[in-house]
N, C-alpha and C positions, 0 to 999 in steps of 0.2 A: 873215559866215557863208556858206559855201560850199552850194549848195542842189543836189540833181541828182533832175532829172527824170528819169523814167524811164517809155516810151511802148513798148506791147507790140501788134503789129497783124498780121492777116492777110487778104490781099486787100482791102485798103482804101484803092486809089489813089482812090478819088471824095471820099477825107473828110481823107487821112493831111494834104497838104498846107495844108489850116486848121489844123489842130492844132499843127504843128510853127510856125506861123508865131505863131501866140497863144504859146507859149513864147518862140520867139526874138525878141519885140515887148517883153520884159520889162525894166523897169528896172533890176531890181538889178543888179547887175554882174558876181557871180559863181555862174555855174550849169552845172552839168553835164548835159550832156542826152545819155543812153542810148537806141536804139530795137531793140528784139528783133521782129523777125521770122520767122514760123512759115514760110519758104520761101514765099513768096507768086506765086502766077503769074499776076496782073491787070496787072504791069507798076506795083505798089505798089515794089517794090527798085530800077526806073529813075526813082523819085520821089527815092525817097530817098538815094541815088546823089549827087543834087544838091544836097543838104544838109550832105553830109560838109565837112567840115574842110578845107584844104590840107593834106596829106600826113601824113592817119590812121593809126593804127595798122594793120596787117592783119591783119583777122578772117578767123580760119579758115573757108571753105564759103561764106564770102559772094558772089553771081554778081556781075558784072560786064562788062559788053558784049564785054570777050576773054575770058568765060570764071571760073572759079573762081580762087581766089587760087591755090590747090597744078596748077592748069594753067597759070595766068599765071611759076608759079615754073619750073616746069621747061622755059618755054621762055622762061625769063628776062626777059619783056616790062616788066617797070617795078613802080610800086608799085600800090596795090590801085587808087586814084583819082587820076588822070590830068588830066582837066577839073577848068576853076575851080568853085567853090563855088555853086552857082547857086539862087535860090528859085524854089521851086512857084508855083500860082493860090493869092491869098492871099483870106479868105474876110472882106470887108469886117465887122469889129467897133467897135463906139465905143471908140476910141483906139489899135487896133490898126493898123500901119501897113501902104500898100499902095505902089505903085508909084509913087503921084501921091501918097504921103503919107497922114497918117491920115484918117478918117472926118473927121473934123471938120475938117482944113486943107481937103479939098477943096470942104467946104461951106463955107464961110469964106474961101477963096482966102487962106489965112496961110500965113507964108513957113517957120514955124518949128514945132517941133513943138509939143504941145497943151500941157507945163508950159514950154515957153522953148528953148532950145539942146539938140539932140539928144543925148543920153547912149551909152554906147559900148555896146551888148548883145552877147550871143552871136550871133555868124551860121553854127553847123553843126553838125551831129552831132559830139559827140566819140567814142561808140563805140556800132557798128553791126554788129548781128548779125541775118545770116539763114539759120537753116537750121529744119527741123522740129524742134516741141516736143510735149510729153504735156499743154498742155492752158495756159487764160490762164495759169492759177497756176504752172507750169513756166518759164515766158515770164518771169513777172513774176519769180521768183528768177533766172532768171537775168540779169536787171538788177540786182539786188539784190548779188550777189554780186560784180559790178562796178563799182558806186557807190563813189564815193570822198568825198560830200558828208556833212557835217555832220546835214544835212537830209534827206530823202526823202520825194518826192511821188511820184503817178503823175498821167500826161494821158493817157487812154486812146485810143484811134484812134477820131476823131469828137468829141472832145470838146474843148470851147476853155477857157483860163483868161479868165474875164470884163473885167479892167484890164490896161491894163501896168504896172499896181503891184501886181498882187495877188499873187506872189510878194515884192513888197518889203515889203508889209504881215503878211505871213505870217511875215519873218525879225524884222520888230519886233517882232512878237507875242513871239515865242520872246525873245530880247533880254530885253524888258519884263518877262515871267514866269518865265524859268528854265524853261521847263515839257518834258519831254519829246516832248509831243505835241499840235499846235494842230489843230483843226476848224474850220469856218466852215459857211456856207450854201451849198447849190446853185439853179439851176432845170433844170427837165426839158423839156428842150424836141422838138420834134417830130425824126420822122426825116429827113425831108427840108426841112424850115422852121425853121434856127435859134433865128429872133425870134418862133417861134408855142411860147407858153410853156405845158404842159398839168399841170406840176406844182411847186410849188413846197417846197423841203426848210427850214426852219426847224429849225435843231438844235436851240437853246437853250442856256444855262447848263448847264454840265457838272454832274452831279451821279449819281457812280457807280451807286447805285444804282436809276437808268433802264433799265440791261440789263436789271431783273428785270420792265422793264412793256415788255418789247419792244423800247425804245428802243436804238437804234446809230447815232453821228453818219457821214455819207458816206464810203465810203472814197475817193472821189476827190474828195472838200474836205478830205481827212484829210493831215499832213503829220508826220512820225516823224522822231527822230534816231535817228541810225546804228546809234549804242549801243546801242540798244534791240532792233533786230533783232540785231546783233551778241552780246545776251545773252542774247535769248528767243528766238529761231529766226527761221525765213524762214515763207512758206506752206506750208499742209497741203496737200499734193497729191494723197489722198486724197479728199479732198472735191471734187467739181468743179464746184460752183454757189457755195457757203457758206464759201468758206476767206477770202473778206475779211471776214464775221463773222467767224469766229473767231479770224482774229489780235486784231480790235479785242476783242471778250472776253475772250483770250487778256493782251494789253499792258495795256487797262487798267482792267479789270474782276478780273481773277487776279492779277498782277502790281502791280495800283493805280498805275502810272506816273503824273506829274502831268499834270495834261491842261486845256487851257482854250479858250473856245469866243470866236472871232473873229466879230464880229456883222456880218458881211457877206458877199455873193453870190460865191464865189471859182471856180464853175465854170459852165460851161453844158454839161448832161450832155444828149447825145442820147437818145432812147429807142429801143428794138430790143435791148438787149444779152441776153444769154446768160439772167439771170435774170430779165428782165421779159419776154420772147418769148413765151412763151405760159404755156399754165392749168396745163401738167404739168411746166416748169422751172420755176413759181411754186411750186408743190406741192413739188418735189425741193427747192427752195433751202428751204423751212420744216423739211424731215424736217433737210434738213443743219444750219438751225439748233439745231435740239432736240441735235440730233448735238454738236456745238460744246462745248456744257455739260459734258457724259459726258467726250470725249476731256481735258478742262482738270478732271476729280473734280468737278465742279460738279454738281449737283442743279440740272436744270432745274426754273422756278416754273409754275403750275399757272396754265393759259392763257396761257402764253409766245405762242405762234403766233396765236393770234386779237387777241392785244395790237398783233402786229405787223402784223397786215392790216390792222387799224384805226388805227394810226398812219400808216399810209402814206395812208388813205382821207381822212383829214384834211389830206393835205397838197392836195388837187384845192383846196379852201375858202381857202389861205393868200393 
């Protein structure tokens, strides 16, 4: 099964180059990896530059050291990426591979990778887009619209996938149950200390009607087939805190998609983002929840919101 990430980032050369490296450290064999960039000017697009493919497609507006592709064109100078394929600073993880090998060959001085004879992975962007967007949710369809996988995850800028099996265990999952759409577990970890753990997400067993006590498994431990956006839409762009509630609402709370829950750690999610940054995007991400329910004819239940504060309050204890 064909899997395609898709990593949406702005001004994020301190973090983008871990993230893209926990994706391309991955087992499975076949995966598509999209990154949308909102025009970045930290020197985030000479990261990612280096990631690309041998002789990518070329993306419209995307800069490059001569220049934009429609100036590179008119003075004929070549294709969009030039230079070989090269990796970023990779952000030492348990089994994710570095320079000298993974965490554990170098603690162990072994010659071979951690399950035996290295396996072949992705090593680059396959399509790479930078120019300004309306917003993450903008960003993220326009991955979405490019995806050619089976599957569809996101790895958000900063955030690492936890194994280098955990997209292979993610495609058995789906295999093993038919299901539309598999979840797992996350941890929240600090914004500048990976391995300093301050929250822990425990999905649990799926059982639809959790939405109405607050409950919504991760969307970035969350993994969708194609089909499903393909039949229910992309993100509400509208919304600009709460549209990853509402798709999962939307897929498989309205819709009922089959959905099953993968009982293990499939991300390490930083904390800082858009919805957890302060007291008045926590505020605005709740009204967008209650919102959610209305835009899908749904009748929100009575203490929806304070369900969900306190569901989150319980994950400090996991």
């Amino acid at each position: 099964m064909k899997v395609t990430l898709i990593t949406v980032c702005f001004n994020a050369a301190d973090v983008i180059a871990g993230s893209l490296d926990s994706v391309f450290a991955q087992t499975h064999p076949d995966i598509e990896v999209i990154v949308i960039d909102g025009a970045s000017t930290d020197g985030t697009v000479d990261i990612l530059r280096k990631y690309l493919r041998q002789n990518p497609e070329p993306v419209q507006g995307l800069p490059t050291q001569e220049g934009t592709l429609q100036q590179r064109e008119a003075s004929a100078a070549g294709s969009l990426a030039e230079d070989p394929a090269e990796v970023g600073q990779v952000i030492p993880l348990p089994g994710l591979p570095t320079e000298e090998g993974t965490l554990q060959q170098q603690e162990a001085g072994a010659a071979g990778s951690l399950a035996g004879d290295p396996v072949e992975v992705p090593r680059g962007i396959d399509v790479l887009v930078s120019e300004p967007d309306k917003g993450i949710y903008d960003a993220m369809n326009k991955g979405l619209a490019r995806a050619t996988g089976e599957i569809i995850g996101f790895v958000n800028a900063g955030d690492l996938l936890m194994t280098t099996d955990t997209i292979a265990h993610v495609v058995d999952a789906f295999r093993r149950s038919h299901a539309d759409a598999v979840y797992g577990d996350i941890i929240m970890v600090d914004e500048h200390d990976i391995f300093k753990v301050h929250r822990t997400w425990l999905s649990g067993t799926y059982h639809r009607e959790n939405f109405r006590k607050g409950w919504m498994p991760p969307h970035v431990g969350t993994f969708i087939k194609k089909s499903v956006y393909d039949r229910f839409g992309h993100f509400n762009t509208d919304l600009r805190i709460g549209a990853d509630y509402e798709i999962l609402l939307r897929f498989l709370y309205k819709e009922r998609i089959p959905t099953v829950h993968l009982r293990e750690v499939l991300v390490r999610f930083r904390l800082g983002g858009m919805s957890n940054g302060s007291v008045k995007h926590i505020l605005k991400a709740n009204r967008e929840v209650r919102a959610s329910w209305g835009l899908n004819g749904l009748q929100a239940p009575p203490l929806l919101v304070t369900r969900k504060l306190w569901s989150k309050v319980l994950q400090f204890f996991h």
